[in-house]
C-alpha positions as CSV (number, residue, x, y, z in Angstrom):
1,X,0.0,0.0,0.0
2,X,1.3,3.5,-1.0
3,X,1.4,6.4,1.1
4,X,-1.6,7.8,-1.2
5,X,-4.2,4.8,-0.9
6,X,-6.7,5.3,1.2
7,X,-6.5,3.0,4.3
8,X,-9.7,2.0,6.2
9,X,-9.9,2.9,9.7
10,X,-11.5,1.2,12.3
11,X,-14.8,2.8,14.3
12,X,-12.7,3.3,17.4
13,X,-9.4,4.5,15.5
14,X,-8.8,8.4,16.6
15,X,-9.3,10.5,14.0
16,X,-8.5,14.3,13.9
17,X,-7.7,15.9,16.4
18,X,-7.8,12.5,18.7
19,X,-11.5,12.2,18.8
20,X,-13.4,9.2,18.8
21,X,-16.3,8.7,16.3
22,X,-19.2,10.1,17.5
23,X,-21.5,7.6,16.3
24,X,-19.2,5.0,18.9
25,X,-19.5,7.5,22.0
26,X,-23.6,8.3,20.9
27,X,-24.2,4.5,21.7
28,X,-21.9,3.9,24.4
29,X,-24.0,7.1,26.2
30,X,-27.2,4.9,25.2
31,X,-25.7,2.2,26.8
32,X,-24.4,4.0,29.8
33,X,-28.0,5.4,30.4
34,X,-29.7,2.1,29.4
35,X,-27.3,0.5,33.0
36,X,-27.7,3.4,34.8
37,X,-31.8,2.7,34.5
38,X,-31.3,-1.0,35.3
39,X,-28.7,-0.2,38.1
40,X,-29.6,2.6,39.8
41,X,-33.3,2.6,38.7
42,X,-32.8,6.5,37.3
43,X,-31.1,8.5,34.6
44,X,-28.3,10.4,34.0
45,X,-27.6,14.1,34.7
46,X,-25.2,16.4,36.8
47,X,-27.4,19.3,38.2
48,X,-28.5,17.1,41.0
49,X,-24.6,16.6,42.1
50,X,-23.7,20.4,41.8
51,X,-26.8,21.4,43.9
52,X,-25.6,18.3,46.2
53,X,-22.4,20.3,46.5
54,X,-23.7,23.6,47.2
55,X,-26.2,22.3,49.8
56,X,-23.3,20.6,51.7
57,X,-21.1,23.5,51.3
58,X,-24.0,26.1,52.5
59,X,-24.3,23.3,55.7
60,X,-21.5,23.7,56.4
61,X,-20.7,27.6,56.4
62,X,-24.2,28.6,57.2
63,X,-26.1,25.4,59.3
64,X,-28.2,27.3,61.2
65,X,-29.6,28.6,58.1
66,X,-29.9,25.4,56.4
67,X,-31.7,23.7,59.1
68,X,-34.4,26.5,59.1
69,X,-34.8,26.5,55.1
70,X,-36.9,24.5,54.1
71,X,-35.3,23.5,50.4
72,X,-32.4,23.2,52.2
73,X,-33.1,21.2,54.5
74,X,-34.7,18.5,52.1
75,X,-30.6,18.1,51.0
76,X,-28.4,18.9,53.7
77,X,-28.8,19.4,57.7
78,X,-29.1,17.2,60.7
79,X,-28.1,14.2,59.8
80,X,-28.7,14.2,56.4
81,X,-24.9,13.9,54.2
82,X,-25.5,15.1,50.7
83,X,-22.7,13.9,49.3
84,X,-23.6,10.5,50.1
85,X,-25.7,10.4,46.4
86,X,-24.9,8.3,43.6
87,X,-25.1,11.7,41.5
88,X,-21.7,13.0,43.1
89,X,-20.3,9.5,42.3
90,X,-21.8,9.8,38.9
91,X,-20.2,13.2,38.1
92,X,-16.9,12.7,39.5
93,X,-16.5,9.5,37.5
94,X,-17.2,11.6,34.3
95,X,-14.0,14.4,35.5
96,X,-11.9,11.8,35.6
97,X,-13.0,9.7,33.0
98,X,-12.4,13.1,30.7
99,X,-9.2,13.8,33.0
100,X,-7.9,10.1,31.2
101,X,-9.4,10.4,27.7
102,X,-7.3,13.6,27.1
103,X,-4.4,12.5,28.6
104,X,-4.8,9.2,26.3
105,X,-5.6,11.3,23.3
106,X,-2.5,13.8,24.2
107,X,-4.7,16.7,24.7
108,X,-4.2,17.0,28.0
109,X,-3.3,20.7,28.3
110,X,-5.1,24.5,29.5
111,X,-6.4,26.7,26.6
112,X,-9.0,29.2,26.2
113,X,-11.1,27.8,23.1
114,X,-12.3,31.4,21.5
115,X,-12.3,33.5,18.0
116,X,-10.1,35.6,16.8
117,X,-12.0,38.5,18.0
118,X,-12.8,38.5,21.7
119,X,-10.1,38.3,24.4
120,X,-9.5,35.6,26.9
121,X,-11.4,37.9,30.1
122,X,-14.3,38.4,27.8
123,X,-14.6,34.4,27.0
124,X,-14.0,34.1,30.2
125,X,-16.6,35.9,31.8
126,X,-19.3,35.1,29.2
127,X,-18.5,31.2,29.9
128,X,-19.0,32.3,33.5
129,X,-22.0,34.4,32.8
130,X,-23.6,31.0,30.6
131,X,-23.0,28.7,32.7
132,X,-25.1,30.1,35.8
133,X,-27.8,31.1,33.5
134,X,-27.6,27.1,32.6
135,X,-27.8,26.5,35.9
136,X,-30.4,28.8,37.3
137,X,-32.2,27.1,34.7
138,X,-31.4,24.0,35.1
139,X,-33.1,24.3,39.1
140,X,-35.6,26.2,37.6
141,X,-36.7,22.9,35.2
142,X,-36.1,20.6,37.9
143,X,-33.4,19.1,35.9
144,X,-30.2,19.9,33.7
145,X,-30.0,19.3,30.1
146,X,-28.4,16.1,30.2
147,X,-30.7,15.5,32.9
148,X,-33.9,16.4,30.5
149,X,-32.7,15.2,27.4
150,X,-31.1,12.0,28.2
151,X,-33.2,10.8,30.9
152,X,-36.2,12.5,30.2
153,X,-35.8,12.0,26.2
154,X,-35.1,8.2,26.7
155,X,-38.4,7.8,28.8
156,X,-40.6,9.9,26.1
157,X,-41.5,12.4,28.4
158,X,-43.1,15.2,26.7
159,X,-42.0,18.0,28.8
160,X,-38.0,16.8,28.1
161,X,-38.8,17.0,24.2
162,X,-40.4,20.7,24.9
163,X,-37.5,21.7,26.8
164,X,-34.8,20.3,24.2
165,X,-36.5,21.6,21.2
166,X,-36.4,25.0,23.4
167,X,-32.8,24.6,23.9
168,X,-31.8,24.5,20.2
169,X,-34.0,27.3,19.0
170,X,-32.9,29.6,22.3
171,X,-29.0,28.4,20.5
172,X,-29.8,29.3,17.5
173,X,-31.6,32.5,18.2
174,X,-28.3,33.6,20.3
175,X,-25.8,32.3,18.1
176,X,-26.8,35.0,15.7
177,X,-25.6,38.0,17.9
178,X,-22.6,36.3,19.1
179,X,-21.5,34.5,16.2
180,X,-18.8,37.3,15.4
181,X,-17.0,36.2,18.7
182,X,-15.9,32.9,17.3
183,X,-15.1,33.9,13.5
């Protein structure tokens, strides 16, 4: 075979940039949440763990305060141990499961992924500014977007189908006004 022949690759074979197809990693997520149902008896997501985190944290700086809120104190307070949920396990298995595949893939390394046109403290601080607007959302709907569209998708629940369709068409609405940013 010459250097110019096109060689076959196999479905699990790297290709560029050191991803993995992601027709392979689509059905090892159905197959992940497909266990996780037959395991645990519930989906997938990673809102529940960060609120987890932040219930425990507030219990411990503030438990007076916890104790005598009543959201709160569903999570953390007295005897209750928030961090004792399969949900923490669940997302600190997927930071170090990412933690290996880039050190595997040799892309193991900090960068700010941005355009050409905004600077690092803008990205920065609009990541920032994203991410708790995800997350306010995300309490708000009872649920993140893995959460609502794995989980909820998976057991054809209308409301998760709503709420994904909303997530695209919010995306695209936005990405017009910010799409400058990134070329």
């Amino acid at each position: 075979m010459t250097p110019s022949e096109p060689t076959q690759r196999s479905f699990m074979q790297r290709g560029k940039g050191g991803y993995v197809n992601p027709y392979v990693v689509g059905v090892g997520l159905g197959l992940t949440l497909l266990l996780a149902f037959y395991v645990v008896g519930r989906g997938l997501g990673a809102s529940g763990a960060m609120f987890r985190a932040v219930a425990w944290t507030a219990d411990e700086v503030a438990a007076e305060h916890v104790d005598h809120n009543a959201y709160l104190s569903q999570y953390a307070g007295g005897d209750k141990k928030p961090l004792h949920d399969w949900l923490i396990y669940e997302v600190l298995g997927m930071m170090v499961g990412g933690l290996l595949s880039a050190a595997q893939a040799g892309r193991l390394r900090f960068t700010i992924e941005k355009g050409p046109h905004i600077t690092d403290r803008k990205r920065l601080l609009l990541a920032f500014l994203g991410g708790g607007l995800m997350g306010f959302g995300a309490r708000l709907a009872r649920g993140c977007t893995s959460g609502q569209g794995l989980t909820g998708g998976a057991t054809l629940a209308l409301g998760s189908w709503g709420f994904m369709l909303m997530v695209f068409v919010g995306a695209y609405a936005v990405a017009y006004f910010v799409r400058k940013q990134w070329i």
